[in-house]
SEKOLKOL-986910 format. One record per residue (C-alpha): x, y, z. Coordinates in steps of 0.1 Angstrom, whole numbers, plus 5000, padded with zeros to 4 digits. Layout:
BEGIN
XYZ;...
// end
This chain:
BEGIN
727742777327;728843017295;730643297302;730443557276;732943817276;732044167260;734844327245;734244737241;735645027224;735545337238;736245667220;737145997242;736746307222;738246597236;736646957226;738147267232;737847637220;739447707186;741347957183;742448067149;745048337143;744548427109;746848757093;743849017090;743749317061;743849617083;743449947072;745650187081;749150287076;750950067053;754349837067;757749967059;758149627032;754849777015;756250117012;759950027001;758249786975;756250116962;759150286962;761250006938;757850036916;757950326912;761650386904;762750066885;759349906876;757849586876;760449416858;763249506884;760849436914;762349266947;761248936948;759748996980;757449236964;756248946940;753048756942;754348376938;753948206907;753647846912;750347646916;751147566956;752447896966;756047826966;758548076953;760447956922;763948006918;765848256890;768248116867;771748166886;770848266917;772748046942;773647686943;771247396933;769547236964;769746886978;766346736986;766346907020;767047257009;771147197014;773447346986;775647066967;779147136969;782346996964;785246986990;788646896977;789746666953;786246406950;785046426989;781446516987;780146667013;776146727025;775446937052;773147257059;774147407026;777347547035;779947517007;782647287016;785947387007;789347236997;792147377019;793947596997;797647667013;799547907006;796548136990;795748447005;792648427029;789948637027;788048737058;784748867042;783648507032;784248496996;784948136984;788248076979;790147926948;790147536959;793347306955;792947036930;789746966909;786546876929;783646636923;780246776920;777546526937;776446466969;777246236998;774546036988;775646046954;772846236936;773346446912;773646806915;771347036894;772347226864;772247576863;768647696851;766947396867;763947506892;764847506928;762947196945;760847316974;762047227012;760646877024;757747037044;756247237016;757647597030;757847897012;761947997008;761248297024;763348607007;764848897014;763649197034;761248967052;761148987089;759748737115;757148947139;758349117164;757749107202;754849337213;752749257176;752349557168;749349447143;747249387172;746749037175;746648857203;749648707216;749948297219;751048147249;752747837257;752247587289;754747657312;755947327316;758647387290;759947077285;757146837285;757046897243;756146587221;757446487184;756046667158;753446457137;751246617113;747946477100;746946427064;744746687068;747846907081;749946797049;747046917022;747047287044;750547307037;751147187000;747747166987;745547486998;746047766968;745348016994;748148097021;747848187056;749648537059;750848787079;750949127069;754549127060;753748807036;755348557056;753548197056;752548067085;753047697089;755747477100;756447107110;756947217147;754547257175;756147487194;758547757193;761147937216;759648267230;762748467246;762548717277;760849007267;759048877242;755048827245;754248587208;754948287200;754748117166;756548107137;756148467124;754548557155;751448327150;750747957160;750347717131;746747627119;746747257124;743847077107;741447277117;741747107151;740747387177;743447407201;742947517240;744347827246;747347797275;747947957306;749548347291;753248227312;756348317299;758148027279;761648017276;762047707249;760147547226;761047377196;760447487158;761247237128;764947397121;765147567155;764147917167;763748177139;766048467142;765548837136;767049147134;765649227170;765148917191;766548747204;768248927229;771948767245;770248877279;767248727276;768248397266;767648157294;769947897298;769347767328;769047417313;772547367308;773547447342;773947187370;772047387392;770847737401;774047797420;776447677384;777748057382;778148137417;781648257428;782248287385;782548677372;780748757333;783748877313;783049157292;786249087269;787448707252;790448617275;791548277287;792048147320;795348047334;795547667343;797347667373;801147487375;803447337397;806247487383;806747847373;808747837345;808048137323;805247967304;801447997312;798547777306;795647927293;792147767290;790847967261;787848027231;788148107194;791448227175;794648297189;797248417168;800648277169;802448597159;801648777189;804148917210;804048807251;803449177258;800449197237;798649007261;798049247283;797349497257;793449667251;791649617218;795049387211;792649167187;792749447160;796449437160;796949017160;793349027136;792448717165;789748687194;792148807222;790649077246;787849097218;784449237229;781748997240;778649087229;776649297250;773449187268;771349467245;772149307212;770549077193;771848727183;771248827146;773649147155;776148897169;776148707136;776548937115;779049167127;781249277106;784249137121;782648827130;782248677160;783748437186;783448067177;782947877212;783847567194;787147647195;788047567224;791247487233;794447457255;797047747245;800747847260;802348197259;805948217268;807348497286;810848517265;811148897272;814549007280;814849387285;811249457281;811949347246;809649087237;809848887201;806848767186;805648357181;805448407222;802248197217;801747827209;798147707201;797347387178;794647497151;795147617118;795547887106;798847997130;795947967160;792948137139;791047837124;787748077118;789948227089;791747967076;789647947046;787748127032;786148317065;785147927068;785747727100;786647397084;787847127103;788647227134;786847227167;783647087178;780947017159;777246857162;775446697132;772146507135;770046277109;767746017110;769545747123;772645647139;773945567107;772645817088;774146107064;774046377084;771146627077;772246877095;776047027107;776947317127;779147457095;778247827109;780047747142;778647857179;778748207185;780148287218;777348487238;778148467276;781948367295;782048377330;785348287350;785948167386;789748267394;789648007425;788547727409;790247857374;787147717357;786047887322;782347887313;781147977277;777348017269;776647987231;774547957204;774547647175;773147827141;771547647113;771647847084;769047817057;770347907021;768048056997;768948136959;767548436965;770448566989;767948597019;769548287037;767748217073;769148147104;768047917132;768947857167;769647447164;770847477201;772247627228;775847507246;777847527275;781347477275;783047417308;786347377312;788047247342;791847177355;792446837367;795346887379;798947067386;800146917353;798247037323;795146877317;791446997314;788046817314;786247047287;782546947291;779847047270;776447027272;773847047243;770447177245;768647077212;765947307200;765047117165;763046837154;763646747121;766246477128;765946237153;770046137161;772546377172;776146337175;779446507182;782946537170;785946757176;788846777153;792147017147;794247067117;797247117132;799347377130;801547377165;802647687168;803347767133;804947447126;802047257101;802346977084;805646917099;803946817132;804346467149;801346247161;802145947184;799245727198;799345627233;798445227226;795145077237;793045317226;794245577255;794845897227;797746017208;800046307216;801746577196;805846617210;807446967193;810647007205;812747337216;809647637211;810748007209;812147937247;814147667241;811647407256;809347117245;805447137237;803646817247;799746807233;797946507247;794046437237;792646137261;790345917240;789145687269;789845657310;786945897321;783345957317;781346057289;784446037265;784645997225;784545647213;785945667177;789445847164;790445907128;793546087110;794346207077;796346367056;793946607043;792546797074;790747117058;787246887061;784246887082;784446657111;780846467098;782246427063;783546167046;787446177054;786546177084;783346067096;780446047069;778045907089;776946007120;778445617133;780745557110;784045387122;787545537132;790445397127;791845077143;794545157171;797845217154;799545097184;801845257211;803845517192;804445727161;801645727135;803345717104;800645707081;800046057089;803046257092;802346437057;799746687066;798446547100;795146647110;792646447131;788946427144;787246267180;783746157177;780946037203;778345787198;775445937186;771745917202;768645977202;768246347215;764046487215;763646877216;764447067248;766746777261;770046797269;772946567259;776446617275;780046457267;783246507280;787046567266;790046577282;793146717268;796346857285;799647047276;802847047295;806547097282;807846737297;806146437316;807446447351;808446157364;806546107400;807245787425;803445657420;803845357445;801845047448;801744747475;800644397466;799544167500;801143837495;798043647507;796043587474;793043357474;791143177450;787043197460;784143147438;784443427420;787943437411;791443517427;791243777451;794444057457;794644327476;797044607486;797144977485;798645287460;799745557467;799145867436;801246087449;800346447436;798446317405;794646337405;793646057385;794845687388;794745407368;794945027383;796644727364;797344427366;798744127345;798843777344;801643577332;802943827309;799843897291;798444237284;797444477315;794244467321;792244747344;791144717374;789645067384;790045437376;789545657406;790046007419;793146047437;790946227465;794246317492;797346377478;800346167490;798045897511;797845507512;794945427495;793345017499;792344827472;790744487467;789944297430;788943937426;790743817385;787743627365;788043277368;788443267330;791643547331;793443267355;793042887350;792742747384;795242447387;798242587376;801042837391;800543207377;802543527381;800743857385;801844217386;800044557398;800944867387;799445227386;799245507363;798445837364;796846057340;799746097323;800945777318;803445757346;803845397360;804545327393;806645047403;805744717396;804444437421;804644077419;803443777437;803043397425;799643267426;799242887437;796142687433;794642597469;795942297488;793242127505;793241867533;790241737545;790041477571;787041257579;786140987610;783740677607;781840447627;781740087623;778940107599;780840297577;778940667588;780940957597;780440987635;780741217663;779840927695;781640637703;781540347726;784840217745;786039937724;784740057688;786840117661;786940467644;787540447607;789940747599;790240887561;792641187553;791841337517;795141587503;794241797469;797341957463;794742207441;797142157408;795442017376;796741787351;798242047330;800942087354;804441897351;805741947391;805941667416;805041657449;809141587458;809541637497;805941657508;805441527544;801741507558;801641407597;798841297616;797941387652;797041057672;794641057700;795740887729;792540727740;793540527708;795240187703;797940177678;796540237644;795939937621;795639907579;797640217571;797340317535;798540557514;796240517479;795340717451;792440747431;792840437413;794140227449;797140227438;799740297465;801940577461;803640637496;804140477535;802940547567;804040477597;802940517632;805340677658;804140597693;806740797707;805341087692;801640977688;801741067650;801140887617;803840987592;803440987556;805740997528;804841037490;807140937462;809141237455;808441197414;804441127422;802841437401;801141667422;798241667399;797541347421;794641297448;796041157478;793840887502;795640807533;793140567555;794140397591;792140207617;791940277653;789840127681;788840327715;790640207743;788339977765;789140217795;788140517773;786340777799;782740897793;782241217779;786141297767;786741357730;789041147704;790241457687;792441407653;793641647625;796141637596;798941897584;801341907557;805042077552;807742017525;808642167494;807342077461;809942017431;809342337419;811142457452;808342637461;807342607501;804342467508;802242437547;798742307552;796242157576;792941997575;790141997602;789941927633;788041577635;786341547672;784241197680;782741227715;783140877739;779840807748;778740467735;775740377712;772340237712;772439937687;770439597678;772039247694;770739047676;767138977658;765538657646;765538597608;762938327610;759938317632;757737977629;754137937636;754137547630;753937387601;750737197602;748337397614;744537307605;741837527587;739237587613;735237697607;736437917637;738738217647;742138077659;744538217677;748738087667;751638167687;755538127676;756737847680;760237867674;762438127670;766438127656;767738397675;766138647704;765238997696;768039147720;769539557721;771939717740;772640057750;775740157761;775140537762;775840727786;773240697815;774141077825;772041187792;769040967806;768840777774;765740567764;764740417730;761840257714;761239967691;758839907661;757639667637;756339677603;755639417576;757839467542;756039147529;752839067537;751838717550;751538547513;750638217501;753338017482;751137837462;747838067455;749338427462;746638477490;747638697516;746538737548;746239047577;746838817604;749938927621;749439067653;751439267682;750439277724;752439497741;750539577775;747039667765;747939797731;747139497703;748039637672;747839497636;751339477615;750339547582;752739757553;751140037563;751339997599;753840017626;753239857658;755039947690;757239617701;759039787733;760240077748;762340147777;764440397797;768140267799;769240227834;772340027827;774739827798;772739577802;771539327772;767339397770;765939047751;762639137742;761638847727;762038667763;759138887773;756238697748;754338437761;751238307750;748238557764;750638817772;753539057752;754038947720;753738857683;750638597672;748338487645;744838537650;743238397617;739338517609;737038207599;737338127559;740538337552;743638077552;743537857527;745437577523;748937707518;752237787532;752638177542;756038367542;756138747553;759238997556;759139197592;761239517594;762239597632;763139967634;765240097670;764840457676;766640697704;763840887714;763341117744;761640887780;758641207777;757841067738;
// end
């Protein structure tokens, strides 16, 4: 039968109504662009008109650029600067600078003279574009859109329609646009257009619509996409949705108070028991010990000049030209008001860990009363320039993991919302990351990339702080995203005279200034590794003013740190230290969030604390390795770390946990890997703890032996391990002794005794040996009747490497009672040459007295006669002779009601010598049963229920006629020939009921 399988394609088209938002003409009164364009007319003429008043020259729409206006582009719309002396930089167009020490800073970001001569070119090595050559349009096709244009604003007040979004806001794919899609964007001569001229079309699908506002879209319009109709969505508020760069931002949305970001919080309940700060203060992180110095958690600049009073001083920001007590913004502005304040704003990236020392005597209080870590003397945001350049956090993202990066956040995060919680002294910053878009027209565009939270947390009573940040991205042009924090230092005015040290094994580095402005030390630890979430690649220089994503530090969104220095100072950077963390970067699709973790902490000493730790003697080697146990004991410290080593080697972990109750005995169990200790030799281990401060605890040490084994096994007469004998066997004893070592070891067994209990219902033991593998012999034994014991001695120089065989003899007593047990087991004492003690014993060996069921005897030859004739007829043959009876004994225990069976069955047929013939001739009678003995069939012989020790011959019981084996030959089947055949007699203990 065929079978014919049909294979079909099925296409699902999916309809629904179009809706097209084309910008109309409408007639009426004309938009404030239109009348300050016919106001330039008509002062300055067409010659001097605004470019935004322009009609666009070029074939596909796009605006070209003037001769000197701004820096050249990259291919992605980024300017091409240089930064320092040949370190190329990419970015998002921001210029990279050279730090330039000693000059006077400027605050209004003018670019500043740089230090040394820089390379023009690119990360990637293109070349930069000459002055004069035409700006090259952004990858997508977009317009550069110019100055005095405005994104729509909330309400349209042109009177379209407002697009909506489905509410499930983050359920957003990739952006993919159609051929079709690609000729409407670069191709058509004819733009889609709002009234205030701006295009419409983007590479995103969505965009973020904020509280309060009704459109969404790009300039308040959804993209026409191939002429594809789209459904039109539930009319719900959205709160995100992505847009090529990010969210557009204008002068009036969006709103610090209506930006929703709820996606960064753990829960709905993140903020309760926390109080929104109105004024940039930090948090105190509590202390143990009051010492005139506080703690602050803290964001943005922090000058080092300021006196301890001013800290408690309104407005003192003005004063100290920092972010202390500085206004947050205010839940009315816009973030485009935030950004462009005059005086700036509050970068969240700079988080950090700050002291302020109380040296006031007098109510006279000198200044440098604060020590912070960034440059410039605390205020990083002005160290160059107006430009926040190498310092702080920063995300980047490109196409890969190993990409350039596309994109960094060169304009910083502006610090929206901080909320405190005084009982938990947790600090929580809300923030936005801002792509800026330059344009050689001056009209650069800004972006929301992102949005962050900054957490930071106390660990504990000595310093230290989780800071954890999570990012929501709002972009889609790059696929990878990664972070990196970095600080040029600049310890509390000290620069380029600061110290880093490196904590070995990859644990961080430290900074150690000694004797601040109160006489006491500054220690600045950043923790690489040892918790979740942490930064997996470090990297120092000498030249610190650089972006963190940049090629002295890290070019490439992957690229590698530096190798661990090793414990101590760092010498190759002493001369102007500055440093960067990154993370690993991933994949990251709109409207997801990506969080790390950093952990950093400041204190003026490491304490010394008694961390304990207890190490059970009792080790044990098991399948998986060699197990030890114990307990800590962390003290105060909230973090401890687990060690142990092996014969000197380097500690290796065994856990990280949360010290949960102060001062408390805490268990802990760890099996080493089988290929961390080589089973068959002696090995020393230690356990130690460490807190997160690299306090050890003391140290514990045991010596781990290999197993000794002793195994002791009993055997019947047969030579099979038993659990019955008769009275008047003999048990077979064997004692096996594995001392466990292997033949890398050089000890000797030196006074190593093993003793042997000795049954009494025993007979003095015969054919004592002491062998080893190869049966040599390699000790004595010798039987003590007064203490029923077998000794044995090994030669004291016999390696203990060596497997030990120590095998005796020993019959049952004749008087042996029924039902008792011959019980026997082996121990060992002594010391080996190594000194080192050593006990052991085997199993317990029990063999119950109860006698066995066996075979007599059984013939080996059975005759028929040896002249028998061929007959026409059937005839019948009995035995005629046989060597010895079939005969079996039982001398089991009659208390159990044993019986037994017998059966036969042919392992050679009857065959002819001479012709091969065979015949099926062999038969059985037992009572009425006649059975054929073939190869294939068993016959029953006898079976009985044993009523005494008596002997049972069964073949006395045949007779011709009756029980027993015969010959019946069928007419014409023997030939002339002598037959020989094999018979296998099997005795089985069966129940009497089977």
């Amino acid at each position: 039968m065929r079978k014919i399988v049909i294979s079909m394609l099925v296409f699902v088209l999916v309809f629904s109504e179009l809706n097209v938002f084309v910008a109309e003409t409408i007639v009426g009164d004309p938009t404030e662009l239109e009348i300050e364009c016919e106001k330039q007319l008509e002062s300055e003429g067409e010659e001097n008109l605004a470019t935004e008043c322009k009609e666009p020259e070029s074939e596909n729409g796009e605006n070209p650029t003037t001769k000197g206006e701004g820096q050249p582009e990259t291919e992605n719309g980024e300017d091409l600067t240089t930064e320092g002396e040949g370190q190329p930089e990419t970015g998002n167009g921001e210029n990279p600078t050279t730090e330039g020490e000693g000059q006077p800073e400027t605050g209004n970001g003018e670019n500043p003279t740089t230090e040394g001569e820089g390379q023009p070119g690119t990360e990637n090595g293109e070349d930069p574009t000459t002055e004069g050559e035409e700006q090259p349009g952004t990858e997508n096709g977009e317009d550069p859109i110019t100055e005095g244009e405005e994104q729509p604003e909330s309400g349209n007040e042109e009177g379209l329609e407002p697009l909506c979004v489905e509410q499930s806001e983050f359920e957003i794919e990739e952006n993919s646009t159609t051929e079709g899609e690609e000729q409407l964007e670069f191709n058509s001569e004819e733009e889609l257009t709002t009234e205030d001229e701006e295009q419409l079309g983007s590479n995103s699908e969505e965009v973020l619509v904020f509280e309060g506002e009704e459109q969404l879209g790009t300039n308040g319009e959804e993209e026409l996409e191939n002429n594809e109709e789209k459904p039109a969505p539930n009319c719900k508020r959205a709160t995100r949705a992505t847009y090529g760069k990010g969210i557009p931002i204008s002068s009036v949305s969006p709103k610090i108070g209506d930006i929703d970001f709820s996606a960064l919080d753990d829960s709905e309940k993140e903020l309760d028991g926390f109080t929104q700060m109105t004024v940039n203060r930090g948090l105190e992180i509590p202390q143990r010990n009051d010492d005139r110095r506080t703690y602050y958690m803290y964001f943005g600049d922090f000058w080092n000049q300021r006196t301890y009073s001013s800290l408690n001083m309104e407005e003192s920001y003005k004063a100290n030209n920092d972010d202390w007590d500085r206004p947050l913004p205010g839940m009315e502005q816009t973030l485009s008001q935030v950004i462009k304040a005059k005086d700036g704003y509050i970068h969240a990236e700079n988080y950090q860990v700050a002291l302020a020392l109380n040296t006031c005597i007098d109510n006279s209080c000198p200044k440098n009363a604060v020590a912070t870590y960034f440059y410039y003397q605390g205020r990083p945001s002005i160290q160059k320039g107006g430009e926040d350049i190498g310092s702080g956090m920063m995300i980047a993202h490109g196409k890969s993991p190993g990409d350039t990066p596309q994109f960094r956040s060169t304009k910083g995060f502006p610090l929206l919302k901080l909320y405190k919680n005084e009982t938990t002294h947790e600090l929580i910053g809300y923030a936005a990351v801002i792509n800026e878009v330059i344009s050689l027209f001056g009209d650069n565009k800004l972006y929301v990339d992102g949005y962050v939270k900054i957490k930071m947390s106390p660990l504990n009573g000595k310093g230290r702080i989780r800071v954890n940040m999570r990012y929501l991205k709002l972009s889609d042009e790059n696929a990878f995203t990664n972070f990196a924090y970095s600080a040029h230092m600049d310890i509390a005015g000290r620069h380029a005279s600061s110290k880093i040290y490196s904590l070995g094994n990859n644990k961080g580095f430290y900074f150690n200034e000694t004797k601040l402005a109160d006489n006491k030390d500054y220690v600045l630890y950043f923790f690489r590794d040892g918790y979740e979430k942490h930064p997996t690649a470090f990297k120092a220089n000498n030249s610190p003013i650089s972006y963190q994503f940049s090629f002295d530090f890290f070019g490439r969104l992957n690229a590698k740190g530096i190798d661990e220095p090793g414990k101590g100072l760092m010498t190759a950077f002493q001369k102007h230290p500055g440093w960067a963390l990154r993370w690993e970067p991933e994949e990251l699709k709109p409207a997801t969030v990506r969080e790390v973790n950093l952990e950093m902490a400041l204190s003026d000493i490491l304490e010394e604390e008694e961390l304990a730790i207890n190490l059970d003697n009792d080790g044990e080697y098991k399948d998986d390795g060699y197990h030890i146990s114990g307990t800590w004991n962390g003290k105060s410290s909230r973090r401890i770390r687990l060690y142990y080593t092996v014969d000197g080697s380097e500690p290796m972990l065994i856990s990280e946990d949360e010290n949960e109750i102060e001062d408390t005995e805490v268990p802990w169990e760890y099996a080493i890997p089988n290929n961390v200790m080589e089973n068959g030799l002696d090995h020393e281990i230690t356990v130690y703890i460490m807190d997160e401060f690299n306090q050890k605890s003391n140290i514990e040490t045991i010596k781990a032996r290999p197993a000794l084994d002793i195994k002791e096994q009993v055997f019947n007469q047969d030579g099979k391990e038993t659990i019955e004998v008769a009275p008047g066997d003999t048990l077979s004893y064997k004692i096996l002794v594995d001392s466990g070592y292997n033949s890398k070891d050089t000890g000797t067994y030196g006074q190593f005794t093993i003793t042997q209990k000795y049954d009494t219902h025993l007979e003095p033991p015969t054919d004592l040996r002491v062998l080893d593998e190869s049966g040599f012999t390699i000790g004595t034994a010798t039987y003590n009747n007064n203490s029923s014991a077998i000794e044995v001695k090994l030669k004291p120089d016999l390696p203990r490497s060596t497997k030990v065989t120590i095998t005796f003899n020993a019959k049952v007593k004749d008087d042996a009672i029924e039902g008792e047990d011959v019980v026997g087991q082996g121990t060992v004492t002594g010391k080996y040459s190594t000194d080192d003690a050593v006990n052991g014993t085997s199993n317990e060996v029990k063999v119950k007295i109860t006698g066995v069921l066996t075979f007599v005897s059984a013939p080996q030859v059975i005759d028929f006669g040896g002249k028998l004739a061929i007959s026409p007829k059937n005839k019948t043959y009995y035995p005629i002779q046989l060597d010895t009876p079939l005969a079996v004994k039982d001398d089991r225990s009659l208390s159990g009601k044993p019986s037994w069976m017998m059966t036969a069955k042919l392992d050679q047929p009857l065959t002819g010598e001479k012709t091969g013939a065979t015949l099926d001739s062999l038969h059985y009678r037992y009572g009425e049963n006649v059975s054929i003995i073939t190869e294939k069939t068993s016959a029953q012989i006898y079976k009985k229920e044993t009523k005494n020790r008596e002997v049972v011959n069964i073949s006395n019981t045949w007779n011709p006629g009756g029980d027993g084996l015969y010959l019946e030959v069928t007419a014409g089947t023997a030939k002339a020939d002598a037959y020989k055949g094999t018979i296998r007699w099997v005795l089985q203990d069966v129940p009497e009921n089977q």
